[in-house]
N, C-alpha and C positions, 0 to 999 in steps of 0.2 A: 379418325382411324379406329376400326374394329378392335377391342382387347381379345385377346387367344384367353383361350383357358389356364394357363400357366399360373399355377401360386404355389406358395413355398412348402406343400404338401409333398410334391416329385421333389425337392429340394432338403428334406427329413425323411425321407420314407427311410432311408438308408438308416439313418441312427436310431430311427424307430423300433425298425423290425430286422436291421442287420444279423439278429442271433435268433429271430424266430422261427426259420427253416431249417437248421441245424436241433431247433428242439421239438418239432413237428413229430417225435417220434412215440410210436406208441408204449414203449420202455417209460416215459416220462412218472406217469402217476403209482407205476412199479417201485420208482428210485425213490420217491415221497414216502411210500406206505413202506418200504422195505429200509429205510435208511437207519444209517446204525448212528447217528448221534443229531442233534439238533441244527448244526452246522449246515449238513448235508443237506436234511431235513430243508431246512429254508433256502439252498440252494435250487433242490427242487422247487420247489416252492414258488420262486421267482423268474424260473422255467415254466409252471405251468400257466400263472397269472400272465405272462408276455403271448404264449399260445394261444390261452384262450381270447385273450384282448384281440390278436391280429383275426381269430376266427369270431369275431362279434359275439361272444359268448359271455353275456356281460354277467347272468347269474353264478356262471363257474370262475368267473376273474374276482367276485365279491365274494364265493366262497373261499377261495384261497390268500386272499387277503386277508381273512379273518383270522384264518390259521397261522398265517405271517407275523400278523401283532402277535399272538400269541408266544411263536416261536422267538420274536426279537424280545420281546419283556421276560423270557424265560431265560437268554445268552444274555449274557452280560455284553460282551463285543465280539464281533465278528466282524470279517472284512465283506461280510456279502450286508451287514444293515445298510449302507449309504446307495447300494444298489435295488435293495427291497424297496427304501421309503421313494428313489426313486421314482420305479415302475407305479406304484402307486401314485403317486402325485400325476405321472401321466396318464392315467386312469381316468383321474377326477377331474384333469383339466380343462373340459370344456361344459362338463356338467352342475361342477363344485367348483370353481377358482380356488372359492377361500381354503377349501380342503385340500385343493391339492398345494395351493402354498405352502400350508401347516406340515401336508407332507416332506414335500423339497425340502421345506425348513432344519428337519428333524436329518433327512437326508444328506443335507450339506455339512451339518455339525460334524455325522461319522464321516463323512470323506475326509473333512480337516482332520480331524482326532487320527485316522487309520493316514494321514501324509498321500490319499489317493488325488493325483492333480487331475489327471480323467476324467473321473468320476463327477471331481468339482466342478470342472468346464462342463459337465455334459448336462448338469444341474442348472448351474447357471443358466445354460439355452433354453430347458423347461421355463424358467423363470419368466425370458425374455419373450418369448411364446405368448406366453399369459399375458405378461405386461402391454402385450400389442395388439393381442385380440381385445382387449379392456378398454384398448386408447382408439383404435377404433371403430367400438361400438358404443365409447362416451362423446367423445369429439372434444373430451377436456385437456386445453394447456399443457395440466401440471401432466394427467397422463401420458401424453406425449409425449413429455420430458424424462420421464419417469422410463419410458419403453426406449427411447433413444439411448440416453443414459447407460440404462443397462447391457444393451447390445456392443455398443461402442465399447463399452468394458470388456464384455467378454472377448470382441475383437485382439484388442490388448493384450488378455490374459493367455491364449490360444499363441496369439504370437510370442509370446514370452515364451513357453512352455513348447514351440513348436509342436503343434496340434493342430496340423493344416487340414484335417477334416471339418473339425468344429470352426474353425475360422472359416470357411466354406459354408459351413449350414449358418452358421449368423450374418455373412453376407446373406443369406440367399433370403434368413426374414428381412434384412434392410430392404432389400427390393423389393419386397411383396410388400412393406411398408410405406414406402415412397410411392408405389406403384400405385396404393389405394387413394394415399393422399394425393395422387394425380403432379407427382414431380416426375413425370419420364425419365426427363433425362440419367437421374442421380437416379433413380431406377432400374433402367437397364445398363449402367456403368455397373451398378453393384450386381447386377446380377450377372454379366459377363466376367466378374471376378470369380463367385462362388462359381460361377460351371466350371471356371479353368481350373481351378482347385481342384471340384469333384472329380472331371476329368480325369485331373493328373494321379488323383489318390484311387483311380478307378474303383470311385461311388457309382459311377454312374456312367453308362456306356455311352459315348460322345455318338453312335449311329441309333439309340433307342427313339422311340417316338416324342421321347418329353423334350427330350436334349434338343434333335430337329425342330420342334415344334416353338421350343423357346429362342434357339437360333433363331427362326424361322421370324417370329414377332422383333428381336433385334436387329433383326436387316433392315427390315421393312420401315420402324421406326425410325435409322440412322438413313435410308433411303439407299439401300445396298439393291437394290430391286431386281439385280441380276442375279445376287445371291438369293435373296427373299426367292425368287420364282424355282433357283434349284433345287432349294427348301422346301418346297410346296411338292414340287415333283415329287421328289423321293419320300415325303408323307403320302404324297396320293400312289405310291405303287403300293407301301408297306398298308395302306387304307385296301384297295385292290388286291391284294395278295393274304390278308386277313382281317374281313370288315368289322371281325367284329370284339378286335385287343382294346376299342375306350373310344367309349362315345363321346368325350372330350375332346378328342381330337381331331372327330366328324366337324366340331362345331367351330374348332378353331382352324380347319379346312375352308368350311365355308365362308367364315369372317376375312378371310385370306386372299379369296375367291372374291368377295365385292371389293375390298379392298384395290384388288389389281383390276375391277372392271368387268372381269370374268362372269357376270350374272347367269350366264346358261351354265355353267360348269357345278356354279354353287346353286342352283336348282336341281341341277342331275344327283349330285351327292346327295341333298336334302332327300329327294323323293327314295335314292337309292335306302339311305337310312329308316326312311318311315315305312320304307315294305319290309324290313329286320323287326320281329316284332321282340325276338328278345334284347336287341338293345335298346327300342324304345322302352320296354318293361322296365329294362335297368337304369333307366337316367332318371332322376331327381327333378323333381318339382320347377328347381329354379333353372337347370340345364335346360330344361324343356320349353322354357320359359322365354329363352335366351336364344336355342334352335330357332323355336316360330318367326320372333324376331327377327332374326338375322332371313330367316327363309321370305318372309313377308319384306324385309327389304330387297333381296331378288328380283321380288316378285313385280316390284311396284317400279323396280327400275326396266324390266322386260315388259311393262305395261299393260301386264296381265293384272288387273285391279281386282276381277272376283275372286282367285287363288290369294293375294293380297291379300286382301279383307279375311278370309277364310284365316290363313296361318294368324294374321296381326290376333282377331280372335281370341284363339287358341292360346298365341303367346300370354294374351293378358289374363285369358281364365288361369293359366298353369303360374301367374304372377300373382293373382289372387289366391289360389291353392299354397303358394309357400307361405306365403304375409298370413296368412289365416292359421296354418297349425305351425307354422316357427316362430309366430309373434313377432317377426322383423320384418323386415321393409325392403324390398329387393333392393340390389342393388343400383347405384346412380346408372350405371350405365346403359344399364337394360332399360333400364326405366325410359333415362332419355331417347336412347332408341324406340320404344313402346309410343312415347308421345309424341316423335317427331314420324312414325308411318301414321298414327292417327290423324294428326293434323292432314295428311296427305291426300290421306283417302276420306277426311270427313269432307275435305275443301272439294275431291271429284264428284263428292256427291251430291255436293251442294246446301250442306249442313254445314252455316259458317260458323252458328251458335256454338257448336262444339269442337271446331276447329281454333274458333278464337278462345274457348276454354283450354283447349290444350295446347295451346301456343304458352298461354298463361300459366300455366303452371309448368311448362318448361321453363319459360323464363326465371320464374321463382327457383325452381332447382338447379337452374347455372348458378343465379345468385349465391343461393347456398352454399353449392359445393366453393365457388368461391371463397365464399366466407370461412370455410373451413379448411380452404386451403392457407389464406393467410395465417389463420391461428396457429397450423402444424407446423408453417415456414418462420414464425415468428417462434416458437417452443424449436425449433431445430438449430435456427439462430442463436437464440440464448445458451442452450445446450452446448452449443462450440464453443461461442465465447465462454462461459464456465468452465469447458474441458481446458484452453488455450491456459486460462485463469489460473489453475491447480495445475496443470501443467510448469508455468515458469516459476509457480510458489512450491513445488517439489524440485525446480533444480534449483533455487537458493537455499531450500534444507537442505540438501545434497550438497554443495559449496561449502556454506557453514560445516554442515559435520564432518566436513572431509580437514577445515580447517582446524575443527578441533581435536579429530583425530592425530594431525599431524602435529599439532599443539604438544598435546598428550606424551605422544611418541618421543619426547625430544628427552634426550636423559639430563643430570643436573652440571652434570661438567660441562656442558654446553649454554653456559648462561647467557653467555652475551648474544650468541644466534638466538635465543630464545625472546630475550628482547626485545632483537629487532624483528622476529616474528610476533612476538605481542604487536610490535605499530605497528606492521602489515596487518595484520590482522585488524585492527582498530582503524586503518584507513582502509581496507575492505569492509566495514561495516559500514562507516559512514559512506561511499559510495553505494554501496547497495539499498541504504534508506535513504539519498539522493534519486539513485534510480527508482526504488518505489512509490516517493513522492512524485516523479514526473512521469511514471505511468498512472496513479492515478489520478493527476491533475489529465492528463491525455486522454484517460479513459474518462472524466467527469466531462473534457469539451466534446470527445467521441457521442457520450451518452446525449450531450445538449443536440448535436446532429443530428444522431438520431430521430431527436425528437423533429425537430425540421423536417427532416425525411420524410417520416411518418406524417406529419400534417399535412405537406405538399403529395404525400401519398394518396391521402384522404382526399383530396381537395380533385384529385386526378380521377378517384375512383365515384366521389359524388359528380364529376361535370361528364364523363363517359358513361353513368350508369343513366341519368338523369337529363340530362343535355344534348346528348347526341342519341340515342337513344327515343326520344320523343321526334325528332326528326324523322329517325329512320322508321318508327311507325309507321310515320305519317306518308312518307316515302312507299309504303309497303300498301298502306290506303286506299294512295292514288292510283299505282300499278293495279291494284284491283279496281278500281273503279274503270280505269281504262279500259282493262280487259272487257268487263260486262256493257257498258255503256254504249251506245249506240246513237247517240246523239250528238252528232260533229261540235255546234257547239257550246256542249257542256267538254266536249276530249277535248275542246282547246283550252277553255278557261281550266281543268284539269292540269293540262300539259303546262299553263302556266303555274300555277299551284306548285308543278312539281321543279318545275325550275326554281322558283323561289327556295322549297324547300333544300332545294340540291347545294346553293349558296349557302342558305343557313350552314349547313355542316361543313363545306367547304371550309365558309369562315371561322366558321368553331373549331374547326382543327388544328388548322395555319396558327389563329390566337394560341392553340392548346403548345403545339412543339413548340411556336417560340417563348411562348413563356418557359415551359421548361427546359428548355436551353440556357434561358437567362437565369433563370431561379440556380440552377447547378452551374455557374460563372462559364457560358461556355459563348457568350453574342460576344465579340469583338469589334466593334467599327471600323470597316476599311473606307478610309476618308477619297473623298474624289469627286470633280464635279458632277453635280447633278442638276438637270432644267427641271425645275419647279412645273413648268406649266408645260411639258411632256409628264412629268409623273403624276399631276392632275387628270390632265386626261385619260393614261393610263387606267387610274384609278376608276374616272368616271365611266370608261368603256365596259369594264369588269363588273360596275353595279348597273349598267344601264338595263338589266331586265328587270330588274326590284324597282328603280324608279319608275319605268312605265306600267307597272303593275300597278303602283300606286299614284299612278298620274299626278308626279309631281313636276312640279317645272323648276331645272334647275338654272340659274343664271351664272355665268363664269366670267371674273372681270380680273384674270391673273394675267401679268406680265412677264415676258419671258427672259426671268434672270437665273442665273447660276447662284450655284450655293456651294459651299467643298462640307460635302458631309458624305454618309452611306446611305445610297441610292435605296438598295434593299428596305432598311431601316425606316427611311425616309419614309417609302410609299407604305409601309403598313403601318404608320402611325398615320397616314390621310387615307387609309383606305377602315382604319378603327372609328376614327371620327365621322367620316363621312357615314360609314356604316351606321351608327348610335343617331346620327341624325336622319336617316332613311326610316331606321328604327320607331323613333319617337315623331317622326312628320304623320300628321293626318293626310288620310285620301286628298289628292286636290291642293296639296299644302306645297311650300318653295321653299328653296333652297338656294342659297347665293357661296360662292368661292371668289375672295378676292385678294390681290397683294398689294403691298408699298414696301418700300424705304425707308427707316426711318431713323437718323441717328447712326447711320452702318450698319443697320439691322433690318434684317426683310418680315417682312411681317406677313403670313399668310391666317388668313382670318374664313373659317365655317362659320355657315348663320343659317337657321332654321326659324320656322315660326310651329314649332312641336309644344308638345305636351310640359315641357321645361321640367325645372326643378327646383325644392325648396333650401333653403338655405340650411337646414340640417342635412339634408344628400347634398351637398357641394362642402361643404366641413368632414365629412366622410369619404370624398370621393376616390382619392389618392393613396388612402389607409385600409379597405377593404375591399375584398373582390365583391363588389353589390352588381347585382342583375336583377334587372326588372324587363315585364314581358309591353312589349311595343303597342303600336295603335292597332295593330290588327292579330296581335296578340301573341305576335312575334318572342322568340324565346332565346337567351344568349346563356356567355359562359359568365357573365363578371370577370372577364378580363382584360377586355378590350382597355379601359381607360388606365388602369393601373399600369398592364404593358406596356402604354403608350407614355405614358409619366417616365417607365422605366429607360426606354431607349431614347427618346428628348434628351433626359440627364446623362445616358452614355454618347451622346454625343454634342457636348454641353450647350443644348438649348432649351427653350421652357414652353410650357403649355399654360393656359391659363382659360379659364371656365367662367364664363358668365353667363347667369338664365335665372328665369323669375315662371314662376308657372302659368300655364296657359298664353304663355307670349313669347317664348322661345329661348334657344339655346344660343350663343356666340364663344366657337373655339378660337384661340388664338395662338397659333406656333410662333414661335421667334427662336430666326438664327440667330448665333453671334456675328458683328463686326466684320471680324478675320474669314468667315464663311464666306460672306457676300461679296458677290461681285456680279454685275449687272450686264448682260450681254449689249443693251445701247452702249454702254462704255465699252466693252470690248472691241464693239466695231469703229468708233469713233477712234 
């Protein structure tokens, strides 16, 4: 899905510049130069710095800061310092970080000192500003934590203090937060908070273009599509009625516009915008960047490839033009968009070499952004739990001091109640360091979880990134081979190639959920009879295009007895083994399936003449996920046999491995006793 233009700019404009229309006046440098005490003076003063900042007048906002220090080192206190160092610290915020901190810093001090709570919360949000542009342009942990942290606090503080506009504006950076690190959801949760706020605090006009336009992206995301499209409408009349209030809203029109399929709609607005020369004048390097884009996917969906190629272009020169005088890196999104019409249109034109480049280095930046998402999720993670943490270690301060207040409180005539609130109180301790030892003995097995978690995390994100992914390559290969080729039969031995590959990931899937099913106690065994030598065949039907691929002859000498186990279960631990023996069989090679009785125990036995194994891989085999690539070079998850160990033992029967190298493999399932029961005897 397209992102709109929405960021927490429209969502602070309000506290920004709430009082600089009101100072717009040309009285203002009258009231400075004419002021009858210093007070005043810097009053002015931080009247005229907020003016000229909102009018990008950045020489007269440095002049007047200068006069400011002067003015605060000359007053000893005033109630307007905590709002001077303020404006200043927003001054320097995106230029100076470190300066504007030192400013806030200085700034917070006098808000505490003068009892202003306002002024503290409106401080704070500066803070958290910073803290999030920092942590999203490090991609570091701690800063993450650090910008979370702080936000979340001011959350807190706002609502203590009921200050439901600043609780509104620090939602509204949670969301531009989340939004960046690509968590939607908790995205547009928080950002339909802070609207309802601003709304209700009338920040901000619930029919303005930003408000629609961010509604507009919240439908569309929760798939409100009836809304999203009323949304759009009443943008495209206020677009239509005055084209030229923010070319922001052009673009997040047309992202809208492919979104819902609309391709002629979002080419008419495009071309409508590029004939306005003073809004293209006015948009930004990276907007511009972002327009082509999105216009070049239009373009490529209406099948017009030369206007295609023309905007894509464009887009990447004006992506070049930002990365080059801002020193940053455009955005993931653009980007990816940029790389996935190139691939499109290198592939129409028959430049695979560049196509398969930018397939590649999109790939790489999914990875990435991935990777960066975990990091932010795992710092977000942390962040709560620590909040949770000091959270329940501030109500047992609160407990205590309430208990020793009441302690305190007790006069001396009252001895013998006092007493026996001494043992309450001393059996409320020792309960409470009962309780704290069994939170953190809970928290120390939580943390070992954890860790499990995370491994089996790992372990999901190396066999999906690695595993299936080479499959679907290869899958992606043959489709192109097919396409081009012209040769019947090479498209057949193709088309087989491609069935093969298609198993592969079939099988690699099926192994993937049931493992992690099992791994998180979720496989159950529902016992019941099952025919052996129906789920054989089964099995055998489902591989029969892998075996004649690799012309192997398979021999089947199974008898058709019953067993009381799970069916399911059953057949994917013969469809693992048979697998690994398809696997590891050379061209030309056999395969035998056979059963007996033995003792009250059925015995079904795989036999291969493969590639085998050494007696170091059979000492390992059950203990780690090992994968190794086939005779024909075939590639797995490592967890066919392990899974199979695992559901044998849930349904208590045993596997057993024998193979010697270069002379093959023999599996051996065994039911229990109580399972078997033999259809000759039934009938008998």
């Amino acid at each position: 899905m397209k992102q709109l233009s929405w960021q927490y700019y429209f969502l602070t404009i309000v506290l920004s510049f709430s009082l600089i229309i009101s100072y717009a006046s040309p009285s203002l440098r009258h009231q400075f130069d004419h002021a009858k005490s210093d007070t005043a003076r810097l009053a002015a003063c931080i009247k005229l710095i907020q003016f000229y900042k909102a009018s990008l007048k950045n020489d007269s906002c440095l002049l007047y800061i200068n006069q400011g220090l002067e003015l605060v080192n000359k007053a000893k206190n005033t109630t307007y310092h905590g709002e001077f160092y303020t404006v200043c610290g927003r001054f320097f915020s995106k230029q100076q970080p470190e300066l504007s901190l030192t400013y806030l810093n200085k700034g917070r001090y006098w808000a505490i000192k003068n009892n202003q709570i306002k002024r503290i919360a409106t401080i704070d949000y500066e803070f958290a500003k910073i803290y999030s542009d920092k942590a999203i342009s490090s991609r570091n942990k701690s800063d993450f934590t650090t910008s979370l942290r702080k936000t979340y606090g001011n959350i807190q503080f706002a609502q203590k203090h009921k200050l439901q506009l600043l609780e509104g504006y620090n939602y509204g950076l949670l969301a531009n937060f989340y939004k960046v690190n690509c968590s939607d959801s908790l995205a547009y949760a928080f950002l339909r908070k802070a609207l309802s706020i601003l709304v209700k605090e009338k920040a901000i006009d619930k029919h303005s273009p930003s408000m629609v336009s961010a509604n507009l992206e919240y439908n569309f995301f929760f798939k409100n599509f009836a809304e999203a499209a009323s949304n759009l409408r009443e943008l495209d009349k206020m677009r239509q009625d005055a084209i030229g209030y923010d070319y922001t809203i052009h673009v997040g029109i047309i992202s809208c516009c492919i979104n819902l399929r609309n391709f002629a709609k979002a080419i008419e607005i495009g071309t409508e915008v590029q004939s306005k020369s003073d809004i293209m004048a006015s948009m930004p390097a990276l907007d511009k960047a972002t327009f082509f884009t999105y216009l070049s996917e239009a373009y490529l969906h209406g099948h017009n490839y030369k206007e295609a190629k023309r905007n894509y272009l464009q887009g990447v020169a004006f992506a070049d033009e930002f990365e080059r005088k801002s020193k940053e890196r455009i955005p993931s999104n653009v980007r990816i968009d940029l790389l996935k019409n190139g691939k499109v249109l290198f592939e129409k034109e028959g430049n695979f070499q560049k196509a398969l480049a930018a397939a590649n280095e999109l790939a790489t930046l999914k990875d990435s952004i991935n990777a960066n998402q975990r990091i932010f999720e795992l710092a977000a993670g942390q962040e709560r739990f620590e909040a949770q943490t000091k959270e329940d270690s501030l109500t047992q301060q609160i407990q205590l001091q309430k208990l020793e207040n009441q302690y305190k409180g007790e006069s001396l005539e009252q001895s013998k109640k006092i007493q026996w609130l001494s043992v309450l109180i001393i059996i409320s301790l020792v309960f409470i360091i009962l309780f704290v030892v069994v939170q953190t003995r809970k928290i120390k097995g939580q943390s070992i979880e954890l860790k499990k978690l995370n491994d089996m995390q790992n372990k999901l994100f190396g066999i999906i990134s690695h595993d299936l992914r080479s499959p679907v390559v290869s899958l992606q290969t043959f489709l192109g081979s097919i396409n081009r080729t012209k040769n019947p039969e090479r498209a057949v031995e193709t088309f087989s190639n491609l069935e093969v590959q298609v198993g592969v990931v079939s099988n690699t899937l099926d192994n993937l959920l049931n493992w992690s099913i099992n791994q998180m106690g979720g496989i159950k065994p529902r016992i019941q009879k099952v025919n052996i030598l129906e789920a054989v065949e089964h099995i055998l039907e489902l591989s029969s295009h892998v075996i004649h691929y690799k012309s192997i002859s398979v021999n089947v000498s199974v008898e058709e007895d019953y067993v009381l186990a799970d069916g399911n279960l059953t057949e994917i631990v013969i469809r693992n083994i048979l697998t690994n023996a398809i696997k590891f069989t050379p061209v030309h090679g056999a395969i035998s399936l056979s059963s007996r009785i033995e003792k009250d125990e059925l015995i079904l036995q795989i036999q291969d003449n493969g590639i085998g194994m050494t007696e170091a891989q059979l000492n390992t085999l059950f203990l780690n996920y090992n994968s190794r690539k086939g005779t024909m070079g075939e590639k797995g998850s490592g967890l066919g046999l392990k899974l199979s160990h695992e559901l044998m033992a849930a349904q208590q029967g045993k596997i057993d491995i024998q193979s010697k190298v270069n002379v093959g493999t023999i599996v051996t399932l065994s039911f229990n006793a109580s399972q078997v029961e033999s259809i000759k005897e039934k009938m008998v």
